[in-house]
C-alpha positions as CSV (number, residue, x, y, z in Angstrom):
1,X,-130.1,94.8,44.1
2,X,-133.2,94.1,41.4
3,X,-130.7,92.5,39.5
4,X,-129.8,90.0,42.3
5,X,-133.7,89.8,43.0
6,X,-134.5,88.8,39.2
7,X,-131.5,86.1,39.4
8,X,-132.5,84.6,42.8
9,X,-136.1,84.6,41.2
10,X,-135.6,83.1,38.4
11,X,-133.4,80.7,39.8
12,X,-136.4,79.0,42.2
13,X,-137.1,76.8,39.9
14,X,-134.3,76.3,37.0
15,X,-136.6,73.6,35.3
16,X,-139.4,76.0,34.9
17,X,-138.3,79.5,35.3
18,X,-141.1,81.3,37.2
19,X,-143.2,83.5,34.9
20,X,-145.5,85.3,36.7
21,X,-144.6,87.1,39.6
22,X,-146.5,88.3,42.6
23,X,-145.3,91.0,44.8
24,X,-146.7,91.8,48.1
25,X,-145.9,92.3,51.8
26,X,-147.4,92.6,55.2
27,X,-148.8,96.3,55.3
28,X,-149.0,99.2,53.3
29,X,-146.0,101.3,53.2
30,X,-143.1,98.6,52.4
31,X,-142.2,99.0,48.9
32,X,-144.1,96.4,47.4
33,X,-144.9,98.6,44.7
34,X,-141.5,100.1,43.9
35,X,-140.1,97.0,44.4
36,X,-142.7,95.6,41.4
37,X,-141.9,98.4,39.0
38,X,-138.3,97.8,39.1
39,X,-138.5,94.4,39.1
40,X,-140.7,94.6,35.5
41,X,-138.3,97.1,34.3
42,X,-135.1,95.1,35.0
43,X,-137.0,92.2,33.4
44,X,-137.5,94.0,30.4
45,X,-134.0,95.0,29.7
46,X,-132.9,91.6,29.1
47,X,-135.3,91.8,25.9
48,X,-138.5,90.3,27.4
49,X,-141.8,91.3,27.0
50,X,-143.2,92.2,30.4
51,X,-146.5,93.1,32.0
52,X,-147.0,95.2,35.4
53,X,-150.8,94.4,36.5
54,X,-151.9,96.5,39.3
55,X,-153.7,93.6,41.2
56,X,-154.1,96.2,44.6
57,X,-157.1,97.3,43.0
58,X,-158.8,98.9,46.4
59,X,-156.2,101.3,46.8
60,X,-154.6,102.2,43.2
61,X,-151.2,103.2,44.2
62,X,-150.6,103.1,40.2
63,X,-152.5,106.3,39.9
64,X,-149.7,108.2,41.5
65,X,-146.4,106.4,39.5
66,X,-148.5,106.8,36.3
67,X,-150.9,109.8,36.1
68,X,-150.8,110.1,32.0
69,X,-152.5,106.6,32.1
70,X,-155.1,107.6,34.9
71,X,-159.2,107.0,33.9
72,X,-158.5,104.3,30.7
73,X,-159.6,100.7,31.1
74,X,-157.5,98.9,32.9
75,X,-157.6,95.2,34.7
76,X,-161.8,95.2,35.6
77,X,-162.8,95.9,32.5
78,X,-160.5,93.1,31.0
79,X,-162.0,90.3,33.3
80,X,-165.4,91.4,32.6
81,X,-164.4,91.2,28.8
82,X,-165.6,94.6,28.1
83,X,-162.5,95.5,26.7
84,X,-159.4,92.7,25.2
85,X,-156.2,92.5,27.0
86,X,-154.3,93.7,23.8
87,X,-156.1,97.6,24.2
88,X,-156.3,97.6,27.6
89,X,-152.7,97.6,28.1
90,X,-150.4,100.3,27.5
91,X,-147.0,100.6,26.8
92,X,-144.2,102.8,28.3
93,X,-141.2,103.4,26.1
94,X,-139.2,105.0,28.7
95,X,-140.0,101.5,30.7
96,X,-140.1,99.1,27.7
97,X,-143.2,97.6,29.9
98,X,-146.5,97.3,29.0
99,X,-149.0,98.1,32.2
100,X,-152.9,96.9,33.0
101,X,-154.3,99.4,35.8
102,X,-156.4,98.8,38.2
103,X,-160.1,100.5,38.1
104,X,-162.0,101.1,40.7
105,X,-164.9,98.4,41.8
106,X,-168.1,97.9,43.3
107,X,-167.5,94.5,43.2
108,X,-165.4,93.0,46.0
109,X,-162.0,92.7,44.7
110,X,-161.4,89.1,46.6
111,X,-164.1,87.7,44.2
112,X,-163.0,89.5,41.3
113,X,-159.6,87.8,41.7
114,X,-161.2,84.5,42.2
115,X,-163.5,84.2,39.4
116,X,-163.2,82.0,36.4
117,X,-162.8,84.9,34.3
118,X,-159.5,86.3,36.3
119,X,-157.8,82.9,35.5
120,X,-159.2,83.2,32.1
121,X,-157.2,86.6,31.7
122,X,-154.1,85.3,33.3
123,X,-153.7,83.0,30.6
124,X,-154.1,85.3,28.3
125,X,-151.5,87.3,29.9
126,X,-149.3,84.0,29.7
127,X,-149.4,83.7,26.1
128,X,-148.8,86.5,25.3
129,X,-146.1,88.0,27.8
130,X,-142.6,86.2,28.9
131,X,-143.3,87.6,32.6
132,X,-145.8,89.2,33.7
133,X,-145.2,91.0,37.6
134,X,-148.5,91.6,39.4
135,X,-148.6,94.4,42.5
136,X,-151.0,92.9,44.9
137,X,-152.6,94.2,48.0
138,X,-150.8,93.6,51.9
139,X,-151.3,89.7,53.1
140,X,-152.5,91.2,56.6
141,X,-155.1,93.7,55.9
142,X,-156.8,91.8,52.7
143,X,-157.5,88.5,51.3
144,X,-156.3,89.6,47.6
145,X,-153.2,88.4,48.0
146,X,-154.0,84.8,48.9
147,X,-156.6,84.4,46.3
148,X,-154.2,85.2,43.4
149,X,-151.5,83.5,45.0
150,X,-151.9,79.9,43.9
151,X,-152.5,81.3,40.5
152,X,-148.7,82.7,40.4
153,X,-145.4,80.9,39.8
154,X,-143.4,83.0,42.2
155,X,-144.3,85.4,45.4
156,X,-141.9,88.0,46.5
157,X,-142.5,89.3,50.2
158,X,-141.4,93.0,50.9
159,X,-140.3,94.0,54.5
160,X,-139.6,97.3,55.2
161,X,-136.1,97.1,56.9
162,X,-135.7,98.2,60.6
163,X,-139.8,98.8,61.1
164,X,-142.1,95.9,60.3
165,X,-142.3,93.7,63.4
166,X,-141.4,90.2,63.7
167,X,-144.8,89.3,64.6
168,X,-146.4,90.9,61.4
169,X,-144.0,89.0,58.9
170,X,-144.3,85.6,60.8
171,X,-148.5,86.2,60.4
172,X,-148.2,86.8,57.5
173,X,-146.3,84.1,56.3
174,X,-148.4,81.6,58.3
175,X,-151.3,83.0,56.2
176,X,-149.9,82.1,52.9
177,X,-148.9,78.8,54.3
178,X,-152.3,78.5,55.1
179,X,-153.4,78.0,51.9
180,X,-150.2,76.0,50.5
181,X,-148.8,79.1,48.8
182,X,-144.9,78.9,49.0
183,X,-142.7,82.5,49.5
184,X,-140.2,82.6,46.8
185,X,-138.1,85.0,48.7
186,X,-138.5,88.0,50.9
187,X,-136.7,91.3,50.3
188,X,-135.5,94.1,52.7
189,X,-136.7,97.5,51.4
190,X,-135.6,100.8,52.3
191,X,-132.6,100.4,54.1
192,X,-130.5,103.1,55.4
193,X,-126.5,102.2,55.3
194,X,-125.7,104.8,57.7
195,X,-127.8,103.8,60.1
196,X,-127.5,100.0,59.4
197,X,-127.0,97.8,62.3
198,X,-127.6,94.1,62.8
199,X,-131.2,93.4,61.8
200,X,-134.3,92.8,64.2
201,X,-137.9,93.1,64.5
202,X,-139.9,95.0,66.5
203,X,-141.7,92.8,69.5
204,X,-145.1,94.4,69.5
205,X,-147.7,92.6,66.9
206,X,-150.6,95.0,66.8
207,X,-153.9,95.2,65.4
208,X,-154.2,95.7,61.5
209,X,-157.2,97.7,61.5
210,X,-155.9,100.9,61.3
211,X,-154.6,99.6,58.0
212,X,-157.5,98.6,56.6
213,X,-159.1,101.9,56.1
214,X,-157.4,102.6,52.7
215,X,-158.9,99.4,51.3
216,X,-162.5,99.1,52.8
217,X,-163.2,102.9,52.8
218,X,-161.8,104.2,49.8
């Protein structure tokens, strides 16, 4: 399935292969992360030189895939230039990826993402990486995700299979056409073949709130 993902995602744009990849979703809980880590993984096993950037920075869901990396500098202190790209980054052999983490802020992450210095970074990033895949927050509970967006060749669009609502996708969708950001493709995660029947969407299209309290509280 990640291999058919990296073929359909590379094949967007055949005159200029995407290079840098955005992965996100509607809410928390998809598989936007998973889905990123793979996709970086399968990337690299065609011989490429790939980065995972944890761009979800208010919630650092990379803590918890990569605990013997936990507490170094990560993506902050690369945009702030306290630290260079080239040591901020570190490489898993298991993986054959290199990863930036994310670090925790007291700066709000929308304007970290949208500064000078972030675009800076991401061409750094671009010359020295053939892809670079960067995790970013939920569309419908943060901003993150449109601010980097125009910055990226490609977005990817998790929905979790059989429970995100109609409603939630279509919003957030609208959002990124909002701001002229094009979906690549979306992706059905965590399907159960047992239980798999023909495809719909819950009708209910609730409040995000009780989302929110990972990113604004934490």
């Amino acid at each position: 399935a990640v291999r058919n993902l990296r073929t359909s995602v590379l094949l967007s744009n055949v005159d200029n292969p995407p290079r840098v990849i955005m992965s996100t979703s509607s809410v928390p809980g998809e598989g936007k992360t998973t889905l990123a880590i793979a996709l970086a993984q399968n990337l690299a096993g065609l011989g490429k030189k790939v980065l995972l950037v944890e761009g979800d920075i208010r919630r650092r869901t990379f803590d918890a895939y990569f605990p013997q990396i936990v507490g170094q500098d990560g993506i902050l202190a690369v945009v702030s230039g306290k630290t260079p790209l080239a040591e901020a980054v570190r490489h898993l052999p298991d993986m054959g990826i290199d990863i930036l983490m994310g670090e925790k802020s007291t700066v709000n992450a929308a304007d970290v993402f949208s500064s000078e210095s972030f675009q800076t970074t991401l061409d750094t990033m671009r010359a020295a990486y053939d892809y670079i895949i960067i995790d970013t927050p939920p569309v419908l509970v943060v901003p993150d995700a449109r601010v980097i967006g125009p910055l990226v060749d490609a977005v990817v669009y998790t929905v979790r299979w059989d429970n995100t609502p109609r409603a939630q996708v279509q919003e957030g969708l609208k959002q990124f056409r909002s701001v002229n950001i094009p979906v690549t493709g979306l992706v059905l995660s965590q399907i159960n073949p047992r239980g798999m029947k023909r495809y719909g969407y819950g009708d209910q299209y609730g409040a995000y709130s009780r989302y929110a309290r990972g990113y604004y509280d934490s």
